[in-house]
N, C-alpha and C positions, 0 to 999 in steps of 0.2 A: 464199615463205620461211617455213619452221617452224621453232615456237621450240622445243614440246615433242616430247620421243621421242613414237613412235607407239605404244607402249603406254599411256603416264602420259596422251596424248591420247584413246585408247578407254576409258580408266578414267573418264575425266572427264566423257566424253560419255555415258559408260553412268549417269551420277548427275545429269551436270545436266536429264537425264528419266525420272525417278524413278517418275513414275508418269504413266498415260493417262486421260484424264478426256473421257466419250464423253455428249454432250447430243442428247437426242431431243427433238426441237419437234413433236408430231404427227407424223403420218402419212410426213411431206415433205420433211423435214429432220433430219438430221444433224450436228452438231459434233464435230470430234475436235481434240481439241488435243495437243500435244508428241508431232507426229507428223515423222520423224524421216525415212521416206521413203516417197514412192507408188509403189507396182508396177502397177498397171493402174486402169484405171478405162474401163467400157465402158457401154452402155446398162442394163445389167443387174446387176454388176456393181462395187464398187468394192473394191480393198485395199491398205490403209495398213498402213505401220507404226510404232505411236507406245512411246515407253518401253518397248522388249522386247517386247510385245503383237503379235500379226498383229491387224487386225479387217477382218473382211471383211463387206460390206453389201448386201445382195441387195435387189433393185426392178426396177421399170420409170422409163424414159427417167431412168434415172443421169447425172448433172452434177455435177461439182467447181466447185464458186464459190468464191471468200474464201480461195485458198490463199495462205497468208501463209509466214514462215517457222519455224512450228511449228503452224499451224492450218489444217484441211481442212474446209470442209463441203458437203455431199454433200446434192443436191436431186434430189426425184423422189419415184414413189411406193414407199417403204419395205416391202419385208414383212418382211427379217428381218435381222438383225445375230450374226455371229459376232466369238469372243473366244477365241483361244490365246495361247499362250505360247512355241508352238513358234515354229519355221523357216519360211519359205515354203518349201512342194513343188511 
């Protein structure tokens, strides 16, 4: 059952994550918080999308631990993290 229209509902959720806050631990870890949904996640591979942001995380043996419901983080060996703003393609 919904209380609010599906617009004033997508207004709302476009601000209660406002912004993306991405924590590097070393080498091997990963934090992303007020992520909002995951599109894949493979050995190689991981992409979120937190507050408007795509971020996509590139490595070896990729692992989602500690997905909560607005926090991802991403184990393995790190080599590089992307950050748009676009769409997923």
């Amino acid at each position: 059952m919904k209380f609010l229209p599906n617009k004033l509902e997508q207004k709302l959720k476009k601000y209660t994550f406002a912004e993306s806050y991405v924590t590097i631990c070393g080498k091997d870890e990963v934090m992303i918080e007020n992520v909002s949904n995951v599109y894949e996640c493979n050995e190689i591979m991981a992409r979120v999308r937190a507050a408007g942001n795509d971020i996509v995380i590139w490595g070896e043996n990729l692992k989602l631990q500690g997905y909560t419901s607005s926090t991802v983080t991403v184990f393995g060996k790190i080599s590089s993290i992307e950050l748009s703003s676009g769409g997923i393609n």
